[in-house]
Backbone as CSV, one residue per row, in Angstrom:
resi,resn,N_x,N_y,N_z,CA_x,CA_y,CA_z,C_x,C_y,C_z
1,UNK,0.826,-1.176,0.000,0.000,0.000,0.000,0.880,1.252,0.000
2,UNK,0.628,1.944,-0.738,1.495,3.111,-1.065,0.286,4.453,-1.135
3,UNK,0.753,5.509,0.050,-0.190,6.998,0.107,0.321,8.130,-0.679
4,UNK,-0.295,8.778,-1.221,0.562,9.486,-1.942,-0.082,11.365,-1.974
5,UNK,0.456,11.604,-1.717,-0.099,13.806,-1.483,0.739,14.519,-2.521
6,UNK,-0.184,14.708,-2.891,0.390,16.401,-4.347,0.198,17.374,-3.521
7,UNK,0.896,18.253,-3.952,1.162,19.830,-3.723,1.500,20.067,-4.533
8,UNK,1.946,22.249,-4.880,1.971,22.294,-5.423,1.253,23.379,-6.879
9,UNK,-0.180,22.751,-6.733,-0.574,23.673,-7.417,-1.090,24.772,-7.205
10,UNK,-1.699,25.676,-8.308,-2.100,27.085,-8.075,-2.856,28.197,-8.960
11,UNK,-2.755,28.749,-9.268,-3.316,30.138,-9.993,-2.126,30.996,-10.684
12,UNK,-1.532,30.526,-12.026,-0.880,31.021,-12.604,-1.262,32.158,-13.618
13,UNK,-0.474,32.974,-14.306,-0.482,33.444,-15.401,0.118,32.454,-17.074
14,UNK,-0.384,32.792,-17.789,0.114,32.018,-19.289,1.387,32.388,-19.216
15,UNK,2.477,31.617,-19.687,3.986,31.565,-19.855,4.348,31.062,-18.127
16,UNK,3.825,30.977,-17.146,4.474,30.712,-15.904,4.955,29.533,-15.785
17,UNK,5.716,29.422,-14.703,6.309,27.711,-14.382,5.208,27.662,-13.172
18,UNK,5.182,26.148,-12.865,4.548,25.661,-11.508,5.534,24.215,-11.580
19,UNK,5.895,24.122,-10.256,6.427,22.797,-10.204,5.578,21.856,-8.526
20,UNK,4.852,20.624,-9.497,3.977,19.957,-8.680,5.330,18.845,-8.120
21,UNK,4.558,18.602,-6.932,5.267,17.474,-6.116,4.312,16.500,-4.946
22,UNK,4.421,15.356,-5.140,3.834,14.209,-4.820,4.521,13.002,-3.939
23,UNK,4.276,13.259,-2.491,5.010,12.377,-1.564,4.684,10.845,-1.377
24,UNK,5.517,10.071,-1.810,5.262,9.033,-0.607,5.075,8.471,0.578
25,UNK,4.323,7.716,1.005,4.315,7.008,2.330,5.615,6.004,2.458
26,UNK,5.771,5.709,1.217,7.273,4.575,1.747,8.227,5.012,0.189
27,UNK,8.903,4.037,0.582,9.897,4.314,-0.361,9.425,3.047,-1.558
28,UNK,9.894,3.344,-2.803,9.006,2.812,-4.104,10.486,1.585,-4.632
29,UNK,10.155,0.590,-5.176,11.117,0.181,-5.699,11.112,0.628,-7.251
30,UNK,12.333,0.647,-7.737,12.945,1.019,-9.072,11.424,0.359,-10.183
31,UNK,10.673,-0.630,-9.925,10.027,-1.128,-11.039,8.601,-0.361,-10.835
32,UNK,8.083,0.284,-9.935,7.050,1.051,-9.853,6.853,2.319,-10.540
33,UNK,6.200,2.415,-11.495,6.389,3.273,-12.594,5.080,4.558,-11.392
34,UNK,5.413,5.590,-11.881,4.882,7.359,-10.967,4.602,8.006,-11.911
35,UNK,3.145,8.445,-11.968,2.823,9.153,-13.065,1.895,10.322,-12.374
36,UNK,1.918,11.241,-13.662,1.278,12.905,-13.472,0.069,12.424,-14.258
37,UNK,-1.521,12.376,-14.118,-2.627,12.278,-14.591,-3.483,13.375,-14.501
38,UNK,-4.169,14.199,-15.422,-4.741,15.614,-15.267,-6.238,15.294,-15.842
39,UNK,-6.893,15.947,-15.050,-8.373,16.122,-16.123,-9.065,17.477,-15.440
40,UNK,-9.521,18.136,-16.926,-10.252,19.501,-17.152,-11.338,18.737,-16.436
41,UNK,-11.906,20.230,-16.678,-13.510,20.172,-16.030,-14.365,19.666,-17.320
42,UNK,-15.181,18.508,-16.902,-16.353,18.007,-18.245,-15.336,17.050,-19.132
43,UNK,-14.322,16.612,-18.929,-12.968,15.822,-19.987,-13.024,14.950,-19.043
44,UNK,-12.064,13.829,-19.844,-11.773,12.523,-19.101,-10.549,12.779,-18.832
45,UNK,-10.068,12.064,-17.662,-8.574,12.105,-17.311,-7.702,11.484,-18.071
46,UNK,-6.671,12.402,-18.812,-5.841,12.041,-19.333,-4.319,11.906,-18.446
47,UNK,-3.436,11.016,-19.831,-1.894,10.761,-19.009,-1.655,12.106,-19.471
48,UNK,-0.295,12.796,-18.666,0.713,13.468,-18.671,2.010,13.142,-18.625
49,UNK,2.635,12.049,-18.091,4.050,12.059,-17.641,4.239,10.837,-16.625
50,UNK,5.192,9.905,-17.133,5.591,9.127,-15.942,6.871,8.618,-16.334
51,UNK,6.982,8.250,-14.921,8.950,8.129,-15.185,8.963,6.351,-14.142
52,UNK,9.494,5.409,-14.547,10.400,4.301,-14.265,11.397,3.727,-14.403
53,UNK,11.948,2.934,-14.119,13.515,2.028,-14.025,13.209,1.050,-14.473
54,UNK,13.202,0.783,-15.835,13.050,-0.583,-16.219,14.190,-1.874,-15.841
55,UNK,15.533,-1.275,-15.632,16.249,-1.969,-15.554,16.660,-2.098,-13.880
56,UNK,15.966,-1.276,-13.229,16.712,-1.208,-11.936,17.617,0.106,-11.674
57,UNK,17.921,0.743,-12.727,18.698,2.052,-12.666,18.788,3.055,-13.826
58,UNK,18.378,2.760,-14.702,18.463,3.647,-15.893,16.498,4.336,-15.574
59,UNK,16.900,5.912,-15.845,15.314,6.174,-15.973,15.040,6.326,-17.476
60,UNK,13.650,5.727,-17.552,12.560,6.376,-18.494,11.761,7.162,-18.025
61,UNK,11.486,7.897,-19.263,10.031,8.724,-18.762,9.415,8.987,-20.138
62,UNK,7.853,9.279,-19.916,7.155,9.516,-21.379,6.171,10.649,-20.771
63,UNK,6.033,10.988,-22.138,5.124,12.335,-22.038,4.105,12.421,-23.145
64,UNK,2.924,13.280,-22.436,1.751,13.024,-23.607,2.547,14.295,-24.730
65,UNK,2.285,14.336,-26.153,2.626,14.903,-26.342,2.268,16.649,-26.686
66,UNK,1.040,16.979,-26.071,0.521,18.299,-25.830,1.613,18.890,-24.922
67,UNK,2.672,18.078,-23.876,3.543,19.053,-22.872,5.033,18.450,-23.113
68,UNK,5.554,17.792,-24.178,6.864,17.475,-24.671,7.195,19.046,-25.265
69,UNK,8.228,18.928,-24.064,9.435,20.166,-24.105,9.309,21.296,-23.182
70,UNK,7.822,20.840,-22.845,7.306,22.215,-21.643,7.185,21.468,-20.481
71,UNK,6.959,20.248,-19.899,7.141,19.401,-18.743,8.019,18.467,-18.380
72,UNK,8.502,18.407,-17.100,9.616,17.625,-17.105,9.424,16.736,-16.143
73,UNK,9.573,15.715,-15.867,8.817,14.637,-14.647,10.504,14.499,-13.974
74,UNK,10.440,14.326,-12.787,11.391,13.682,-12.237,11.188,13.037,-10.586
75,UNK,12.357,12.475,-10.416,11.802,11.599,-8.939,13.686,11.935,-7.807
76,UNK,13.334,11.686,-6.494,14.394,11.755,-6.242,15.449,10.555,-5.880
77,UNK,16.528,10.406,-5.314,16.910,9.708,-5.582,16.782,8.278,-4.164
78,UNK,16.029,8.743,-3.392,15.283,7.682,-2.444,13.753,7.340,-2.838
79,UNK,13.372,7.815,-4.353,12.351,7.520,-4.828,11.099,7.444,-4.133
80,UNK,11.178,8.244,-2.939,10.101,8.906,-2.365,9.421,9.905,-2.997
81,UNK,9.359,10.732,-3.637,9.248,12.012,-4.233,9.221,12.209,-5.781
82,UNK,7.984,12.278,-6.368,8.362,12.859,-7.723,7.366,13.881,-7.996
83,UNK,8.149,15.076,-9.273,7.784,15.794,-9.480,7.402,16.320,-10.545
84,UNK,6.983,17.063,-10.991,6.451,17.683,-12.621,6.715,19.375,-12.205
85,UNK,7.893,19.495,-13.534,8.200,21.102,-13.426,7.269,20.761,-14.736
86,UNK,6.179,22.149,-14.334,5.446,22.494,-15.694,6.272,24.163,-16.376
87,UNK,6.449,24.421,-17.378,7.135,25.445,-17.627,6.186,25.850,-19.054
88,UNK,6.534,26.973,-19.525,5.293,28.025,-20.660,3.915,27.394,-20.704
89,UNK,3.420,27.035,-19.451,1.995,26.425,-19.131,0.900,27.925,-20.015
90,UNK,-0.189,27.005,-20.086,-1.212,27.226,-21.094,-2.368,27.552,-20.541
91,UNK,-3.838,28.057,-20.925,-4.715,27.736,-20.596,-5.115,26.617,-20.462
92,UNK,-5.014,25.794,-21.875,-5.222,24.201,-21.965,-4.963,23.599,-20.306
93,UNK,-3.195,23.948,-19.838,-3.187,22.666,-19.299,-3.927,22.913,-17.934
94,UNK,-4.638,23.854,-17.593,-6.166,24.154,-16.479,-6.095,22.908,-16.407
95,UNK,-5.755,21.864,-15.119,-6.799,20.845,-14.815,-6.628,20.820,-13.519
96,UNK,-7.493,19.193,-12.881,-6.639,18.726,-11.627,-6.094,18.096,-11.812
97,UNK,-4.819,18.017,-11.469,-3.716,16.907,-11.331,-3.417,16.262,-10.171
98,UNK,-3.309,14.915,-10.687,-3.614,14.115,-9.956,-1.872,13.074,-9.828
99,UNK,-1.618,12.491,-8.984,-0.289,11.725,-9.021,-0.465,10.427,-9.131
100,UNK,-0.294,9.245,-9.586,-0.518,7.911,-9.253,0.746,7.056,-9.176
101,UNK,0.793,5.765,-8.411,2.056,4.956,-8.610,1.469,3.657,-9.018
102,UNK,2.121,2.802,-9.884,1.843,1.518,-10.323,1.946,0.692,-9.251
103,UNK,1.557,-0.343,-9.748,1.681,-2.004,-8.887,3.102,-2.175,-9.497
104,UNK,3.922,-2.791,-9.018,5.163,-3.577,-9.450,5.006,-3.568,-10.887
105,UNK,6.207,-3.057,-12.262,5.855,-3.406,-13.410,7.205,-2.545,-14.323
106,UNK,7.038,-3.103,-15.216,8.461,-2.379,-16.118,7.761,-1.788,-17.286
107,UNK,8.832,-1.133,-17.263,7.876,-0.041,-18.888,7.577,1.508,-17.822
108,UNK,6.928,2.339,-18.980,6.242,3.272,-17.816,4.821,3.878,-18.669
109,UNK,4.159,2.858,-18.261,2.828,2.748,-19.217,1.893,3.795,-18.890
110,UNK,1.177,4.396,-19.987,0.196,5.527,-19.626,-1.375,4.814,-20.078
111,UNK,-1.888,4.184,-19.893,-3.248,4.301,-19.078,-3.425,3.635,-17.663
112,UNK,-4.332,4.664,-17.170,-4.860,4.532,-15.654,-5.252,3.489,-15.258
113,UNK,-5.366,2.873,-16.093,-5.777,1.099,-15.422,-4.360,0.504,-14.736
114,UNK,-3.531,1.154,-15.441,-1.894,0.327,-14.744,-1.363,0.794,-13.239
115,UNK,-2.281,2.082,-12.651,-1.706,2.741,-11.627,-2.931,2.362,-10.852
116,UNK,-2.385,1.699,-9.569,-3.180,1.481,-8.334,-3.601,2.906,-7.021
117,UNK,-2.409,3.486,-6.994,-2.596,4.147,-6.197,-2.350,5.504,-6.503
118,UNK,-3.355,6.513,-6.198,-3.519,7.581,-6.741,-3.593,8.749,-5.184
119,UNK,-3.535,10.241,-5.673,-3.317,10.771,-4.658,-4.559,11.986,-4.875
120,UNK,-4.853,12.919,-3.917,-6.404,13.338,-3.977,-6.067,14.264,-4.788
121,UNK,-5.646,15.103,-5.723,-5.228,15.817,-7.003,-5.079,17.229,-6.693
122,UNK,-4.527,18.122,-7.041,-3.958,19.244,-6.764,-4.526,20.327,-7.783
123,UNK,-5.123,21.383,-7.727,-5.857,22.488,-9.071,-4.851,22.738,-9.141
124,UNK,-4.334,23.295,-10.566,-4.162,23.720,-11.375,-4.643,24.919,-12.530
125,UNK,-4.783,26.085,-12.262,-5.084,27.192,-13.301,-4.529,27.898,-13.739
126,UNK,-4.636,28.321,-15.112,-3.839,29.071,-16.117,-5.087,29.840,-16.549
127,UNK,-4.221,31.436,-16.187,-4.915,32.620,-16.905,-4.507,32.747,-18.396
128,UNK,-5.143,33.162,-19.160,-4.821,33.898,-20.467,-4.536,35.445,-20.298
């Protein structure tokens, strides 16, 4: 069982950074893939970003591609902690964001069926 709390978000202007962060209750092993999941108001929750160790030490990470080059996922290195620097954020990316961690698994797969444990989601707003 793994708990997990976002912080983090807020009430930006268009072009701003926000950088979200999402704690663990324990520490994660290398094969538990951590992902950023967002959904607008009236939309379905989409992926954003998740990062794993397929091998035990090398990271991956994938990104939807609406925030490739403007989001950056990362975790630390007791893999308690990961984060999403959002940077020239949008109106678009307005949602709640939400954090999730997988069950045991390699790859770092983006649909929500693969992540068990999720955290109560953090707003997110972008002015124009």
């Amino acid at each position: 069982q793994v708990q997990l709390v976002e912080s983090g978000g807020g009430l930006v202007q268009a072009g701003d950074s926000l950088m979200l962060s999402c704690a663990a209750s324990r520490r994660t092993t290398s094969t538990y893939a951590m992902g950023w999941f967002r959904q607008a108001h009236g939309k379905e929750r989409e992926f954003v970003a998740a990062i794993n160790w397929s091998d035990g030490s090398t990271q991956y990470t994938r990104y939807t591609d609406s925030v490739k080059g403007r989001f950056t996922i990362s975790r630390d290195n007791a893999k308690i902690t990961v984060y999403l620097q959002m940077n020239s954020l949008k109106p678009e990316d307005t949602a709640v964001y939400y954090c999730a961690a997988s069950r045991p698994i390699l790859g770092v797969p983006m649909s929500a069926g693969d992540y068990a444990y999720w955290g109560q989601g953090t707003q997110v707003t972008v002015s124009s």
